[in-house]
Every structure is written in structure tokens, then in C-alpha cells.
N, CA and C atoms as a LAMMPS dump frame, in Angstrom:
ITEM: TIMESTEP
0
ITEM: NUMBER OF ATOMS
180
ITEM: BOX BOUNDS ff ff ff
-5.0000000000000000e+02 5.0000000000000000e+02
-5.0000000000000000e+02 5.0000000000000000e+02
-5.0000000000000000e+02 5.0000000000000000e+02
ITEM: ATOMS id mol type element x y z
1 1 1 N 0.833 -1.196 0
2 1 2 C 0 0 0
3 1 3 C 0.873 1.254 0
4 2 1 N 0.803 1.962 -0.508
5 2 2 C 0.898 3.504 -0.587
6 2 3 C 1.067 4.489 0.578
7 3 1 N 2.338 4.936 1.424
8 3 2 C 2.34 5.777 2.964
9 3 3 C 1.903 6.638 2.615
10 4 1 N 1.176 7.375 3.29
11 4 2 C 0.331 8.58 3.604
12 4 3 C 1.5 10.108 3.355
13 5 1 N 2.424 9.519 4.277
14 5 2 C 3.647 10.67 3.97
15 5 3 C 4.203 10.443 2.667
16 6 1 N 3.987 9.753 1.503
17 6 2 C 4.841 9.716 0.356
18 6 3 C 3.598 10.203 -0.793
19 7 1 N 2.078 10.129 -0.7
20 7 2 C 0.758 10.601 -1.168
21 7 3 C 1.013 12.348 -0.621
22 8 1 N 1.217 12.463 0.51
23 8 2 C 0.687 14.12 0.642
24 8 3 C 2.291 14.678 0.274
25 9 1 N 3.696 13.965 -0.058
26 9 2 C 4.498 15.003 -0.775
27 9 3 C 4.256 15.087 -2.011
28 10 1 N 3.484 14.031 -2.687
29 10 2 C 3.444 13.751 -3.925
30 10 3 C 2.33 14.963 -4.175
31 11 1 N 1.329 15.095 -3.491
32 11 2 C 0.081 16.042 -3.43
33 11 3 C 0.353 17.468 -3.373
34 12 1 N 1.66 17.385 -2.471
35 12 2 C 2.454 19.054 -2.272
36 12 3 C 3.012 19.284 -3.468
37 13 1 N 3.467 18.32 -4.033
38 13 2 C 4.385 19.047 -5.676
39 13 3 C 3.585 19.079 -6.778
40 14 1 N 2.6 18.305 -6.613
41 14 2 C 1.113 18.88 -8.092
42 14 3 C 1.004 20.211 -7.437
43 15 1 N 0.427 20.422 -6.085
44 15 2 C -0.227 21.38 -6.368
45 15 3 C 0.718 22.617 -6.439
46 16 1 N 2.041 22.293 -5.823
47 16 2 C 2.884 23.262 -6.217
48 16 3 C 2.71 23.697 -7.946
49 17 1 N 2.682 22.665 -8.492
50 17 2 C 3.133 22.74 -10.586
51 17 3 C 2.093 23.728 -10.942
52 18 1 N 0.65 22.979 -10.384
53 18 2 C -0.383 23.8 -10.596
54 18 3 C -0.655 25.636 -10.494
55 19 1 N -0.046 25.749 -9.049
56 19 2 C 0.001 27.107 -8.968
57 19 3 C 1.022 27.756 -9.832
58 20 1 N 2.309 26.741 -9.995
59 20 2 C 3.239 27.545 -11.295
60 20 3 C 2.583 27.945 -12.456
61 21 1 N 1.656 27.024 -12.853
62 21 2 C 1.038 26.878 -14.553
63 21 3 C 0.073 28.352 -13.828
64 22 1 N -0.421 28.666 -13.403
65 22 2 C -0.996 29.538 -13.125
66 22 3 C -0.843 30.904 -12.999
67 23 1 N 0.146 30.87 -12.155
68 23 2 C 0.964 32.208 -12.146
69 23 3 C 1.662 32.66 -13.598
70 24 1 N 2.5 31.371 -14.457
71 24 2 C 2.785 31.731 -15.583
72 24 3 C 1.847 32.223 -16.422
73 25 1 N 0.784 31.588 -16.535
74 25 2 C -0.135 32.058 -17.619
75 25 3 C -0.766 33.939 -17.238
76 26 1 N -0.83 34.054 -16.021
77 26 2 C -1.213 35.597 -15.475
78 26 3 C -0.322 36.831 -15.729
79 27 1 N 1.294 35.957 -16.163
80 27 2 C 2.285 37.046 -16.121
81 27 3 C 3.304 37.197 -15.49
82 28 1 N 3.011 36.237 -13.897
83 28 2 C 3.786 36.768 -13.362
84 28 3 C 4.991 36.33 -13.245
85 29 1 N 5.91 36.731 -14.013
86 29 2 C 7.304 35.96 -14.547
87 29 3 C 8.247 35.926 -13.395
88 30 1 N 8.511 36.955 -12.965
89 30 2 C 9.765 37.013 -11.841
90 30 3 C 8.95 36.287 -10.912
91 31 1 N 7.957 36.085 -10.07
92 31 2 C 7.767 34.978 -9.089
93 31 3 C 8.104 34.012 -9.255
94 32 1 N 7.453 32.917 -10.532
95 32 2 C 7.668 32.104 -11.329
96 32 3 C 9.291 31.931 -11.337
97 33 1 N 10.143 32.601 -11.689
98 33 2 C 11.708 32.407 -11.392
99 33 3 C 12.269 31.913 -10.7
100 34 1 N 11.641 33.239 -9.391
101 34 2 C 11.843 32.935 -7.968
102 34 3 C 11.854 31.763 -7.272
103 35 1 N 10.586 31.157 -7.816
104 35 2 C 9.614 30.021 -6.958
105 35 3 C 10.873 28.651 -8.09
106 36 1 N 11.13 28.688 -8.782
107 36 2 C 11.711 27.84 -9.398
108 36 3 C 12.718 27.639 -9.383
109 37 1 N 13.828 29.04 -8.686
110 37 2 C 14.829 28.566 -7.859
111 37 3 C 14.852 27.716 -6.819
112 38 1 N 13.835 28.105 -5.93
113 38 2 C 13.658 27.601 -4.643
114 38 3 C 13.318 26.232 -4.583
115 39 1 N 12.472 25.816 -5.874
116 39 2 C 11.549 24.489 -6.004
117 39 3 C 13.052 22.919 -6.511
118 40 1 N 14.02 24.52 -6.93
119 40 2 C 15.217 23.257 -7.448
120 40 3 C 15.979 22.71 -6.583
121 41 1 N 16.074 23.901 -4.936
122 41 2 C 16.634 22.906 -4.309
123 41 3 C 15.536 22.009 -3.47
124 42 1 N 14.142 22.259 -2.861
125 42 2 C 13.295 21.396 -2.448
126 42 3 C 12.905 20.276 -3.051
127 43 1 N 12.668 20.396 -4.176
128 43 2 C 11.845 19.014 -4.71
129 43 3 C 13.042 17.9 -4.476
130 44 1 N 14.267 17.848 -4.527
131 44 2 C 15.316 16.911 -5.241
132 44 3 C 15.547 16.281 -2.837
133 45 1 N 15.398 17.315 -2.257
134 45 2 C 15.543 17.018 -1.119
135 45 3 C 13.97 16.108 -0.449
136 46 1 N 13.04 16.584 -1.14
137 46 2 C 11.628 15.938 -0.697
138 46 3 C 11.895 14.728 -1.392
139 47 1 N 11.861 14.517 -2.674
140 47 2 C 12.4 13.517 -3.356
141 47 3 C 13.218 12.196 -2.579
142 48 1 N 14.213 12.532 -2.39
143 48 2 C 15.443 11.668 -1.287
144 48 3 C 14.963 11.593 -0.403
145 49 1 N 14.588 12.349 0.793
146 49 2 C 14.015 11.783 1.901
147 49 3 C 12.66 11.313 1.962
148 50 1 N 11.813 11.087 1.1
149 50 2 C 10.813 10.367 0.554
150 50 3 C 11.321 8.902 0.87
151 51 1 N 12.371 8.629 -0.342
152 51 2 C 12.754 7.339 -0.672
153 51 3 C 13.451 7.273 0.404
154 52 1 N 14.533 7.47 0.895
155 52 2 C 15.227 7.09 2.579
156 52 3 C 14.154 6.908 2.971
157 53 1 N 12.702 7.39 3.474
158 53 2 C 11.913 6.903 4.383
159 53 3 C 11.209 5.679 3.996
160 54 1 N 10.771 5.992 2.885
161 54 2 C 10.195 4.672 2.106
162 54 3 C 11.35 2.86 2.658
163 55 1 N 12.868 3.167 1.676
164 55 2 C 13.499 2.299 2.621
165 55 3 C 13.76 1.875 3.987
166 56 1 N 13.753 3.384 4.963
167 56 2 C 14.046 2.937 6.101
168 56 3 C 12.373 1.957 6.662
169 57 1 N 11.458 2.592 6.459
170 57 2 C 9.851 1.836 7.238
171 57 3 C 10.188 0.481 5.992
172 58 1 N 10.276 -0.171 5.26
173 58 2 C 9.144 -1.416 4.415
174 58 3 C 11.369 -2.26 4.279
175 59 1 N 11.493 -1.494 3.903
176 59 2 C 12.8 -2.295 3.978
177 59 3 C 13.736 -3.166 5.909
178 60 1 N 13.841 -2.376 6.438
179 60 2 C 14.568 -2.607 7.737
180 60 3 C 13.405 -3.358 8.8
């Protein structure tokens, strides 16, 4: 089955994309930048400790 904590990060980064596609289409470019700096170092860290957790609970 599917952890609850690996569904609601997965749920945090749609709806993150979503609000990007959104903001892009309105204009607002420099947020959009902004937010896509920031999203390059989060996602890759939510990402990894996702999977470390995933291994540490179903594996050990």
C-alpha cells in the first residue's frame, strides 16, 4: 500500500506545478523564477528523503 507521507508530498508538488502553470499564464514571470529557484533545491531534497523513508519503514 501507498504511505500517507509519500501521497501528501506527492500532493504538495502537483499542487505546487499547478500554482506555477498559473501564475505563468497571469504574467507573473519574476515569481515564477523565484519560486523555481527555490523548487530546485526542495523538490530533489523531498524527493530523497521520501525514498530514505520509504526504505528505512518497508525495507529494515
Amino acid at each position: 500500500m501507498l504511505d500517507p507521507t509519500i501521497l501528501t508530498i506527492g500532493g504538495i508538488v502537483l499542487g505546487i506545478a499547478i500554482i506555477e502553470r498559473i501564475l505563468e499564464r497571469w504574467g507573473v514571470i519574476d515569481l515564477v523564477d523565484q519560486f523555481a529557484k527555490v523548487m530546485r533545491f526542495i523538490l530533489p531534497v523531498a524527493f530523497y528523503s521520501a525514498l530514505f523513508y520509504f526504505f528505512a519503514t518497508f525495507i529494515l
